[in-house]
ZADREN-428207 format. One record per residue (C-alpha): residue number from 1; residue in one letter; y, z, x. Coordinates in Angstrom, 3 decimals. Example, Ala and Ser with C-alpha at 12.3 -4.5 7.8 and 13.67 -1.06 7.14 Angstrom:
2
<1; A; <-4.500; 7.800; 12.300>>
<2; S; <-1.060; 7.140; 13.670>>
% end
This chain:
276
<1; X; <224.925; 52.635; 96.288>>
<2; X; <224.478; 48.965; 94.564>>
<3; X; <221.249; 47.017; 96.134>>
<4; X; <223.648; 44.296; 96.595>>
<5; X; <226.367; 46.002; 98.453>>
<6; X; <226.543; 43.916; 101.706>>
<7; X; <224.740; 45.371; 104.916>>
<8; X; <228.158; 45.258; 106.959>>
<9; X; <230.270; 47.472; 104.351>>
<10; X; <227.350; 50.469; 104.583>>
<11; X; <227.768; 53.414; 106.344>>
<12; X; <225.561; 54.360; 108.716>>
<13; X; <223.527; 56.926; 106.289>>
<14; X; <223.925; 54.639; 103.794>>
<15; X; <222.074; 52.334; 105.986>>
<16; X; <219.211; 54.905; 106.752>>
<17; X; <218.863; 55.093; 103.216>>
<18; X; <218.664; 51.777; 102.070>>
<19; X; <215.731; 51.405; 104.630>>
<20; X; <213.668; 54.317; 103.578>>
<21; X; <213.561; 52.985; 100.066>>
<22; X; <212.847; 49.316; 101.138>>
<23; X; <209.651; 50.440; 103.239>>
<24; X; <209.307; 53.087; 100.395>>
<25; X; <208.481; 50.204; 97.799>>
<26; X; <207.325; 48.077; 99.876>>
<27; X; <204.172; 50.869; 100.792>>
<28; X; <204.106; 51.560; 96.770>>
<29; X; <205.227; 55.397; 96.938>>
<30; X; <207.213; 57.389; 94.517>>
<31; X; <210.187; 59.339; 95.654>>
<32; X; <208.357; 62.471; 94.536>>
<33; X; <205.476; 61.183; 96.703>>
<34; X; <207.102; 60.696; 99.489>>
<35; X; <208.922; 64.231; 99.269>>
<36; X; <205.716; 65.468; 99.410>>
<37; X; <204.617; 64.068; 102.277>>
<38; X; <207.907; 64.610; 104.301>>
<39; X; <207.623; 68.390; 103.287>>
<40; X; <210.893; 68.020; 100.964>>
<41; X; <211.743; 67.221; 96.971>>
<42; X; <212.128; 64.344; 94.933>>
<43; X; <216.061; 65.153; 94.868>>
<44; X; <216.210; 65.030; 98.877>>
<45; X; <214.812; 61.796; 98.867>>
<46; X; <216.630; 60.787; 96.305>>
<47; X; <220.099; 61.727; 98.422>>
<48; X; <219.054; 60.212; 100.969>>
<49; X; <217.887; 56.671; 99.529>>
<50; X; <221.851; 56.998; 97.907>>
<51; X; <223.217; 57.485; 101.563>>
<52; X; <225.390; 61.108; 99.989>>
<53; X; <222.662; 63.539; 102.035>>
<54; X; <225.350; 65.357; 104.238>>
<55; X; <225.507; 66.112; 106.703>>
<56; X; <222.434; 63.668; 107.747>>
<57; X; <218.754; 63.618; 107.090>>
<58; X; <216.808; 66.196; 109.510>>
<59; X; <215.221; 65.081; 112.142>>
<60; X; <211.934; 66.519; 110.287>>
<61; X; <212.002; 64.043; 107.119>>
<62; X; <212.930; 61.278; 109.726>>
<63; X; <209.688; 61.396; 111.559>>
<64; X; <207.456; 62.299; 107.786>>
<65; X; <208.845; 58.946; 106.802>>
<66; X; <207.225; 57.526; 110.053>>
<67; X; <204.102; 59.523; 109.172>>
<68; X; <204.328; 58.453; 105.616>>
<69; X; <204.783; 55.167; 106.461>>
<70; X; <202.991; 54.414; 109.573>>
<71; X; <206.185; 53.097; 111.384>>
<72; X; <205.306; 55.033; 114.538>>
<73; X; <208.916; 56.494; 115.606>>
<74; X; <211.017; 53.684; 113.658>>
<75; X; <212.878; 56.280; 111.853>>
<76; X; <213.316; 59.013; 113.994>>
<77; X; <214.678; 56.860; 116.509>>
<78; X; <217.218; 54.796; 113.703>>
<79; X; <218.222; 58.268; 112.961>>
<80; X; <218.456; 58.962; 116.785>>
<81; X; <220.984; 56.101; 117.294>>
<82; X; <222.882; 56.950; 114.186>>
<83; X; <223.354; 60.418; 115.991>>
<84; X; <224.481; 58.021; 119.403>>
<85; X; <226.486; 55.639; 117.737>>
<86; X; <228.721; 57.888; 115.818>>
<87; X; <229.743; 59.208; 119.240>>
<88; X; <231.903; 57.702; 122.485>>
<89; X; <228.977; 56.629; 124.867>>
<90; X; <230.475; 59.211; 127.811>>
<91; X; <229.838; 62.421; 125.142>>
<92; X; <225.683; 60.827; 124.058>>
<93; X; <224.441; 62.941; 127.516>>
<94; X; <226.769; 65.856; 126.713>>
<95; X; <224.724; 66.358; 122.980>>
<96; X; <221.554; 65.404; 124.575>>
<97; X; <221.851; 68.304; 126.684>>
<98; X; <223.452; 70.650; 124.260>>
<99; X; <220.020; 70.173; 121.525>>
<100; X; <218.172; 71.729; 124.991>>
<101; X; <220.168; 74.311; 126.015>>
<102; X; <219.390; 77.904; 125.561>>
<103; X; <222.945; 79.197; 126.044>>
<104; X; <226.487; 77.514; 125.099>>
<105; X; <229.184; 79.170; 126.459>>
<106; X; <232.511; 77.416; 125.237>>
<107; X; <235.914; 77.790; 125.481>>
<108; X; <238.083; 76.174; 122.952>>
<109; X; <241.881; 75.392; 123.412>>
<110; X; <243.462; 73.818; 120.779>>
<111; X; <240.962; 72.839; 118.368>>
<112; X; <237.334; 74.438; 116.976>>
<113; X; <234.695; 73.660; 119.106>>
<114; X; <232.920; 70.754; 116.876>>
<115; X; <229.794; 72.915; 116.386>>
<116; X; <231.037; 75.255; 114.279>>
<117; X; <233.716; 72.890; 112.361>>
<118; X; <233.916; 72.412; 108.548>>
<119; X; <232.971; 69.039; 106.685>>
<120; X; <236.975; 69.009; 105.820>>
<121; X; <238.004; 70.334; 109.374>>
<122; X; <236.096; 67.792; 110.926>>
<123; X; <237.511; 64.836; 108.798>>
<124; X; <240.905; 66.121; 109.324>>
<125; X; <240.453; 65.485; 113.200>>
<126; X; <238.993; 62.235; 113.256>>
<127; X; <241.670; 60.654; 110.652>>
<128; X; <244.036; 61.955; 112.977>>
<129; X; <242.576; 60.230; 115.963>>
<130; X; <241.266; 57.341; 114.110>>
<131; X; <243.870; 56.035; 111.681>>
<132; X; <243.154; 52.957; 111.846>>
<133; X; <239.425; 53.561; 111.091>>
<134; X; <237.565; 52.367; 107.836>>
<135; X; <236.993; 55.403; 105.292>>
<136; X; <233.215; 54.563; 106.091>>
<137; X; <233.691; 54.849; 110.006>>
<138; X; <235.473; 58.341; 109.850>>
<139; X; <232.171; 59.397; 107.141>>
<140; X; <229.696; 58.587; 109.735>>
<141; X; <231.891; 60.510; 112.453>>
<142; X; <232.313; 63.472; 110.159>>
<143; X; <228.245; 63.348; 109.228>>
<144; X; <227.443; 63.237; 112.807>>
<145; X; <229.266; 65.933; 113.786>>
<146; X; <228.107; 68.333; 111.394>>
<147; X; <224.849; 67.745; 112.477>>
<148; X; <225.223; 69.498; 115.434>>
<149; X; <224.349; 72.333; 113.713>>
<150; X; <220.805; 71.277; 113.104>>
<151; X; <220.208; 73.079; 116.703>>
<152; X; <220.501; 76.604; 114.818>>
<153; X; <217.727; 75.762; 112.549>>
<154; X; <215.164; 75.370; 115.207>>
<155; X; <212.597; 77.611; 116.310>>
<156; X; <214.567; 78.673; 118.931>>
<157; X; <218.184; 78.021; 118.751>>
<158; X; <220.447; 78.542; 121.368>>
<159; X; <222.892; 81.475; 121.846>>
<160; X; <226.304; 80.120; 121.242>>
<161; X; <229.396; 82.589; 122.570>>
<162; X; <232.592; 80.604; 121.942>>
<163; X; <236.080; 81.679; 122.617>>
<164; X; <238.801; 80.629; 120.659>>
<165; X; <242.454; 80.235; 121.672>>
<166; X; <244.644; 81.333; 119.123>>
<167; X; <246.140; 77.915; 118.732>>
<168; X; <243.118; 77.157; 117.559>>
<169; X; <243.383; 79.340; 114.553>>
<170; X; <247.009; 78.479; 113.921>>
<171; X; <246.869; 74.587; 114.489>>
<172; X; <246.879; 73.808; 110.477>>
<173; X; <244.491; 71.117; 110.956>>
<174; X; <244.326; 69.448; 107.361>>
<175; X; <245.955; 71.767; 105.884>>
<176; X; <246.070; 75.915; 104.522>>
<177; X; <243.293; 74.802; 102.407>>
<178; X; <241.605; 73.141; 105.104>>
<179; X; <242.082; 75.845; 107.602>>
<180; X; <241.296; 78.731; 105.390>>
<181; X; <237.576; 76.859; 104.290>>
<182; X; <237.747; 76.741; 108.471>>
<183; X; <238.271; 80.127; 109.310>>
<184; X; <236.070; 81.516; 106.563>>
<185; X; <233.311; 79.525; 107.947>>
<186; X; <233.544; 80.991; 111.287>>
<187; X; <233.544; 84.460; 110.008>>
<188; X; <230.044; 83.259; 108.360>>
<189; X; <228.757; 81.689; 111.850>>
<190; X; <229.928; 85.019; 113.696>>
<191; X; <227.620; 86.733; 111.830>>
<192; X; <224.661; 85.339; 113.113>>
<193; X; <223.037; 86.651; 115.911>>
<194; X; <222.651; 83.566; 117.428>>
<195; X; <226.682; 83.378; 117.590>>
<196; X; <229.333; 85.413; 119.405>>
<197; X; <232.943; 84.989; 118.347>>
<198; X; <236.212; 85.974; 120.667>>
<199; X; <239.558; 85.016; 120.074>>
<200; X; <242.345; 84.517; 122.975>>
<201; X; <245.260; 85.820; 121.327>>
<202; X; <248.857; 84.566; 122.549>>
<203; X; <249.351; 87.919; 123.405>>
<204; X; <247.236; 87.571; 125.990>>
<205; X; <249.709; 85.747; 127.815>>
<206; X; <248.679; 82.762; 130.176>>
<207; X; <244.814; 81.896; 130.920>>
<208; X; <244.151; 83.780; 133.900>>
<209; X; <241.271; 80.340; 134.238>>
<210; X; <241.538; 76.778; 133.750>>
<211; X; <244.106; 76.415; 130.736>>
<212; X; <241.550; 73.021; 129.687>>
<213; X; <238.821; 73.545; 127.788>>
<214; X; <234.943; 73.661; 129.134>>
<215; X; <231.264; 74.463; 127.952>>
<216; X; <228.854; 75.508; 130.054>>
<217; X; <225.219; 75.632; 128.940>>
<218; X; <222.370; 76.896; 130.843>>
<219; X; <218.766; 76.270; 130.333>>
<220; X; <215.358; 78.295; 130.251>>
<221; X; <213.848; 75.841; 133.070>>
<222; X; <216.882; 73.440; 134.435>>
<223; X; <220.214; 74.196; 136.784>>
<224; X; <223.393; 75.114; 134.701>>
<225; X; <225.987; 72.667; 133.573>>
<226; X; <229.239; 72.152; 133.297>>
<227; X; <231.022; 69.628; 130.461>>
<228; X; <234.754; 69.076; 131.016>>
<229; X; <236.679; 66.878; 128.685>>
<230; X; <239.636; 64.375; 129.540>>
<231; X; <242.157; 62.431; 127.567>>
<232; X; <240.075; 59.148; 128.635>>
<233; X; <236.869; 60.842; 128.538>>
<234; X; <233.851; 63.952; 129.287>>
<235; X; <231.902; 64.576; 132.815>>
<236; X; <228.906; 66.954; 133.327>>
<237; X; <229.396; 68.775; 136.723>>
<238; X; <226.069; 70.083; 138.655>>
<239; X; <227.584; 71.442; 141.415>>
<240; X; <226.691; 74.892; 142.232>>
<241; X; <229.818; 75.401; 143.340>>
<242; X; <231.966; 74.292; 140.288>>
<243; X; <229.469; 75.809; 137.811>>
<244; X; <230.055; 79.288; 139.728>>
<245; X; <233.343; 78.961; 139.575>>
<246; X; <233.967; 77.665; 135.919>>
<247; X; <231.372; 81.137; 135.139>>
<248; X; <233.648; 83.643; 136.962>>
<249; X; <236.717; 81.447; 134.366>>
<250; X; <234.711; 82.503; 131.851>>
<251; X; <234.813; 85.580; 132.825>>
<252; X; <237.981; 86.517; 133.125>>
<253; X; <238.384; 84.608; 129.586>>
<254; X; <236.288; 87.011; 127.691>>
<255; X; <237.900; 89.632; 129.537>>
<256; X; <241.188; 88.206; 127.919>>
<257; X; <240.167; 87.731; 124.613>>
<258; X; <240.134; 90.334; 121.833>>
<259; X; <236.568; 91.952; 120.961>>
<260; X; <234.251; 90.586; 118.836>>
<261; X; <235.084; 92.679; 116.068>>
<262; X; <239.120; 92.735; 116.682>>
<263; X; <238.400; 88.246; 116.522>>
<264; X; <237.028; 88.907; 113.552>>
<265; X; <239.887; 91.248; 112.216>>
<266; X; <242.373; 88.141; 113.722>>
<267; X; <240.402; 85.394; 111.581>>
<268; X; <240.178; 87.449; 108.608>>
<269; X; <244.131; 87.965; 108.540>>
<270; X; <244.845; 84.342; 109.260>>
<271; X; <242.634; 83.166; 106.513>>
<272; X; <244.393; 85.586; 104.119>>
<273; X; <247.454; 83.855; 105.175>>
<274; X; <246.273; 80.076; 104.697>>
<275; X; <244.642; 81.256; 101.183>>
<276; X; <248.427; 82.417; 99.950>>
% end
């Protein structure tokens, strides 16, 4: 990144980085230095002064910077509202909620629930809906998204259990080389234990629930919620009575769907397929 690359034609990581180093010679400290006090190398620092650290600083070298530096919460928060901005307004309370939640149960239609999508997956999707987008727009989108995943890192990360429609799978988003990198990464997140993996298979006829796709994610000391997603937008439902009933669609969903193992089995095959 050249020092005299105009504000305006940065990313927003780019931006982030650019910062850190101005406060970082302005308070006189080495990028090994400042590693050091963040809790992370000279090369992490280095990525992220360059605006290439995908796919975004963590949360815990935002606020060492702010320790480093004495800025209070200056950086945490930019990196807060690089998180927000990189993100429709109506889906901000939607992640706020999902970095608290103990348990996600999702269900997935047509495309990968963004948690568990590639770097290449999740490009694919926003060029598609954002054409007309700057290459630097869909980078921000695509760095935001992936960290999502920062949740499993925590101390305690939530349980995810995600069900896949088979169109899912078989949508060639990006590409066979696209969609096998895809599918080969979800074989990698099923094996966590934090992550439980079913598959809907065609086979399985018509949804016996809602056809649309819906999370629900519960909390250790909150009520359960519900996130539904629109063409023209998400909602959060609260009602007892809709988040019973979208839990007894769930239900009958993983009821549907193919074991754990037999998904597994599914995603394996279809990955040999995109791969030849």
């Amino acid at each position: 990144m050249d020092e005299t690359t105009p504000s305006a034609n940065l990313n927003p990581l780019q931006r982030f980085g650019r910062d850190v180093k101005q406060v970082r010679l302005a308070r006189k400290l080495t990028q090994k230095r400042l590693g050091q006090a963040a809790g992370y190398s000279e090369a992490y620092v280095s990525r992220v002064e360059a605006g290439k650290l995908l796919p975004r600083p963590s949360d815990k070298f935002a606020k060492g910077c702010d320790t480093a530096f004495g800025t209070a919460n200056l950086f945490a928060d930019m990196l807060r509202r690089i998180d927000e901005g990189d993100h429709p307004s109506w889906f901000t309370p939607y992640l706020n909620l999902e970095r608290k939640a103990s348990r996600v149960l999702d269900y997935s239609a047509n495309l990968v629930i963004g948690i568990l999508q590639t770097e290449d997956y999740a490009e694919a999707v926003f060029r598609g809906y954002f054409s007309k987008e700057e290459a630097e727009a869909i980078e921000g989108k695509v760095a935001t998204r992936l960290s999502r995943r920062e949740v499993f890192e925590g101390e305690a990360p939530p349980y995810l259990w995600a069900i896949l429609n088979e169109a899912c799978l078989r949508t060639a988003v990006g590409g066979a080389e696209v969609m096998s990198g895809q599918l080969e990464y979800l074989l990698t997140a099923a094996a966590s234990p934090h992550v439980t993996l079913q598959v809907l298979p065609f086979s399985a006829g018509v949804p016996t629930s809602s056809p649309e796709p819906f999370t629900v994610l519960r909390f250790p000391d909150s009520p359960t919620v519900l996130y539904t997603e629109t063409r023209v937008g998400g909602r959060m439902h609260d009602s007892p009575q809709t988040v019973a009933a979208a839990l007894d669609d769930y239900d009958l969903l993983r009821a549907s769907a193919l074991s754990p193992d037999r998904s597994k089995a599914l995603i394996k095959t279809l990955a040999k397929e995109y791969r030849t």
